[in-house]
C-alpha positions as CSV (number, residue, x, y, z in Angstrom):
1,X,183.9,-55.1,128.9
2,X,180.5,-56.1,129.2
3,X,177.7,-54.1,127.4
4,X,174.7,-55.8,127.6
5,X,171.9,-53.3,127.3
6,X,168.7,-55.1,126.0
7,X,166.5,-52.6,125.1
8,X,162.9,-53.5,125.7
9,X,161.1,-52.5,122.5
10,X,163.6,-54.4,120.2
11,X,164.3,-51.5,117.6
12,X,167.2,-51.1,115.6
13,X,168.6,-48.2,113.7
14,X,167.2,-48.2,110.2
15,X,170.6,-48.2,108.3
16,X,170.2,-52.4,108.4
17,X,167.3,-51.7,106.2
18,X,168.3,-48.5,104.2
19,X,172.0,-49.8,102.9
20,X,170.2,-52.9,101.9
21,X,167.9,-50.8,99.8
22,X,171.1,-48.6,98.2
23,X,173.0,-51.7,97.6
24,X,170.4,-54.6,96.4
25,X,169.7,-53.1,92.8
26,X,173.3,-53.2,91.9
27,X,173.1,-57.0,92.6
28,X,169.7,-57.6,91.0
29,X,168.0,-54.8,89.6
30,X,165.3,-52.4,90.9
31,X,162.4,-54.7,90.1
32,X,163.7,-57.8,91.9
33,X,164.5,-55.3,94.6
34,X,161.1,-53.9,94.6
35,X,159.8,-57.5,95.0
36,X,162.1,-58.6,97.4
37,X,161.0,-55.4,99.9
38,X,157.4,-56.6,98.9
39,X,158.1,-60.2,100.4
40,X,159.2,-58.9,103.5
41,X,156.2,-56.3,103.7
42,X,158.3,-53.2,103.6
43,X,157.5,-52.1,100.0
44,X,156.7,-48.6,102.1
45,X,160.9,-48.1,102.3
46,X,161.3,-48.0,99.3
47,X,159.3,-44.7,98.4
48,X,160.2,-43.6,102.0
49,X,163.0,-44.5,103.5
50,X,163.6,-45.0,107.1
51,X,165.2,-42.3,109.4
52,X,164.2,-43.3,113.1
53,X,164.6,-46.5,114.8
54,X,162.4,-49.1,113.0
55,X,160.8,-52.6,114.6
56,X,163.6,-55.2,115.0
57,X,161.1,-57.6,113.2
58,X,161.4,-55.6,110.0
59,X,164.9,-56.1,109.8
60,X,164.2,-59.6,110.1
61,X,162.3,-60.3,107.5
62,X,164.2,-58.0,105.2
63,X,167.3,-60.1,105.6
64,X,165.7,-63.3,105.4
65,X,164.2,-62.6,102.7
66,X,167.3,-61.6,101.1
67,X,168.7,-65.5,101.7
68,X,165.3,-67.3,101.3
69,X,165.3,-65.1,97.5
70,X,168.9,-64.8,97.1
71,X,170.6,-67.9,98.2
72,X,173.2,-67.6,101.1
73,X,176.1,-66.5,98.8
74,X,174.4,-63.8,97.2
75,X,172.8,-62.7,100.3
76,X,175.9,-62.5,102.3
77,X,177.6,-60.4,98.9
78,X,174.2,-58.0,99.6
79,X,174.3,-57.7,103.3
80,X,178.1,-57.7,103.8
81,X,178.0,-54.4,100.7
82,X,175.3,-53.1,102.8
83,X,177.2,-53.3,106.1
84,X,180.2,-51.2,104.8
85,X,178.2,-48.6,103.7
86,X,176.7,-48.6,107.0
87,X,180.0,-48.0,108.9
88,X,180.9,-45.2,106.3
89,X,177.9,-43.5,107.5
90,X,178.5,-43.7,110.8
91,X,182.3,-42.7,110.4
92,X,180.8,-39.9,108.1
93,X,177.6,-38.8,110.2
94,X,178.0,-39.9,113.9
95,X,181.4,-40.8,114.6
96,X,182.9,-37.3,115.7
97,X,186.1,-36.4,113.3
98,X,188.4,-35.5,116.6
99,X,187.7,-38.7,117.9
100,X,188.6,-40.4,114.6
101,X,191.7,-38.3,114.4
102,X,193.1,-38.9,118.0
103,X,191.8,-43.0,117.6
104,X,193.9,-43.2,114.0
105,X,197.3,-41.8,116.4
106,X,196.9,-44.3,119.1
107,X,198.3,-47.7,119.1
108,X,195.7,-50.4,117.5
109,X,195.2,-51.9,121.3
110,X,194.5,-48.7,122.5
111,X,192.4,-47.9,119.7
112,X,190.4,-51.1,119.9
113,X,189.9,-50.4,123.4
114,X,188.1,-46.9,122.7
115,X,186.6,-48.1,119.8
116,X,185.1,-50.9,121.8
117,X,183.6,-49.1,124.7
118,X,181.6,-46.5,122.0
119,X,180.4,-49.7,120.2
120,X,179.0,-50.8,123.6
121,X,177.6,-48.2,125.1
122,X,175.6,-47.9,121.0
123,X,175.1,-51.6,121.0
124,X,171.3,-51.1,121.8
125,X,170.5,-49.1,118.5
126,X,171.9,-52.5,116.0
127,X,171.1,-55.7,118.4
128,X,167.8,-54.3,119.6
129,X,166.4,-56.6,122.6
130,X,169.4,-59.0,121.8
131,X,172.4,-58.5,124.1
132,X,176.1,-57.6,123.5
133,X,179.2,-58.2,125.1
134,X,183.0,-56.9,123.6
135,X,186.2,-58.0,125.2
136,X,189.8,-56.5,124.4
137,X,192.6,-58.2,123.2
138,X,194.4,-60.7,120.6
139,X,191.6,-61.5,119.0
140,X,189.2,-58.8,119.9
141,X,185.7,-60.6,120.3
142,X,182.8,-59.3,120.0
143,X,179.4,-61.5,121.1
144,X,175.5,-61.3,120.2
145,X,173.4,-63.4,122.1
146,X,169.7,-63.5,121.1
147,X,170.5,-61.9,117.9
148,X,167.4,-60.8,116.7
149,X,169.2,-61.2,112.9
150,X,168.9,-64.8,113.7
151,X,166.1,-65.6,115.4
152,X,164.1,-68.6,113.3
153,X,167.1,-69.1,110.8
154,X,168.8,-72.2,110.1
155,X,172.4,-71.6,108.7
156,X,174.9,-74.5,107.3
157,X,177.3,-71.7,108.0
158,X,177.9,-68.3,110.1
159,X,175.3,-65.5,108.8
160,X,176.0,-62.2,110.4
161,X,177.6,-60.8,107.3
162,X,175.9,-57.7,108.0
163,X,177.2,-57.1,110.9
164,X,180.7,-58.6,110.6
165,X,181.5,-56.0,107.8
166,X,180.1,-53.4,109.6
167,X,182.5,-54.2,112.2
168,X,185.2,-54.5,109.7
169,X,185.0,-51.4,107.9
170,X,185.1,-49.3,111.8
171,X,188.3,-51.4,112.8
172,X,190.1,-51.4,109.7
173,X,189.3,-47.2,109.2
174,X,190.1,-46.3,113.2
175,X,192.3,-49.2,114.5
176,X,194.4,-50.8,112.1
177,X,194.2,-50.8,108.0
178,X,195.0,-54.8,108.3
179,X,192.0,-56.0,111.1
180,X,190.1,-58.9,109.7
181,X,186.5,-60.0,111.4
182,X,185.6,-63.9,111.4
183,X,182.4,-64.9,112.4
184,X,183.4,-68.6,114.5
185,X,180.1,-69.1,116.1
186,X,176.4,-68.4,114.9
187,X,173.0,-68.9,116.4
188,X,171.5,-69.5,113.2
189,X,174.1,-72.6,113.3
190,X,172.6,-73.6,116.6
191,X,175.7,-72.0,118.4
192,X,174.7,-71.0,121.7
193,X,175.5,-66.7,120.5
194,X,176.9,-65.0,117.4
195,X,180.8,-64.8,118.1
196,X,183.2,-62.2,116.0
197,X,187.1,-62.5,116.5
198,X,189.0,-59.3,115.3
199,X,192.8,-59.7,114.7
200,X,194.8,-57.6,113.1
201,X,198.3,-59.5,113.6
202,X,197.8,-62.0,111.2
């Protein structure tokens, strides 16, 4: 299935920056949070968050500030908490509960397969002007290319934690309790797109 959709002014939902904001002060308190939003310039989301499509840019900076402040273990502990609460909002607020109930009885291929085509036809709304592609099967892979996440970042390792547990959370709710998401490729590792392999058989 392809489902590249760029979408020309590069906005994403504002869940990549309102999760961080639920999630960050459990890791290190509200003043370092407070500073942290400051350093990226969105100080403003934290008296008000968020609740239409905000500048792909903003979500940017938020996230690398989080591993230029945080360090990249910490930051990935913050964005991958912050991804999971995403999917529970969207399996609580936009994912219909029919459609979770008839994806739950349907074999996990099956299931991917629906699962897959709502993620693409949505994919504009959390890669913004990046581009998205999902193919079925054993693994399930799921690409990014021009991941706006990753655009100017230099990573010793794979750093789409945000989104990997994002995707993790959806599979493992609506496909099967066991699917795992690995991150094998990374533009911020100079891969040539961000690569996620979902398997559930292992």
């Amino acid at each position: 299935m392809n489902a590249a959709l760029p979408h020309p002014a590069g906005r994403i939902g504002p869940n990549a920056i309102t999760r961080v904001a639920e999630v960050l002060p459990g890791h290190v308190g509200p003043e370092r949070t407070a500073a942290l939003f400051g350093r990226a310039g969105l100080a403003h989301y934290l008296r008000r968050p968020p609740e239409a499509m905000v500048d792909e840019a903003e979500v940017r900076r938020l996230h690398g500030a989080l591993r230029e402040q945080l360090g990249a273990a910490e930051a990935a502990a913050v964005a991958r908490a912050a991804g999971t609460r995403t999917a529970d909002y969207l399996l609580a607020r936009r994912i219909p509960k029919p459609v979770q109930v008839l994806l739950k009885m349907l074999p996990a291929p099956l299931a991917a397969r629906v699962l897959l085509a709502a993620i693409g036809r949505n994919a504009w709304t959390f890669v913004g002007s990046g581009r998205f592609q999902a193919r079925a099967g054993d693994p399930v892979v799921l690409t990014v290319q021009d991941n706006p996440l990753c655009r100017g970042l230099a990573s010793a390792a794979p750093a789409c934690d945000f989104y990997a547990a994002t995707f993790e959370r959806l599979f493992r709710v609506l496909v099967h309790p066991r699917s795992l998401v690995r991150e094998v490729a990374c533009e911020a590792c100079g891969d040539a797109e961000c690569r996620f392999e979902i398997s559930w058989s292992c």
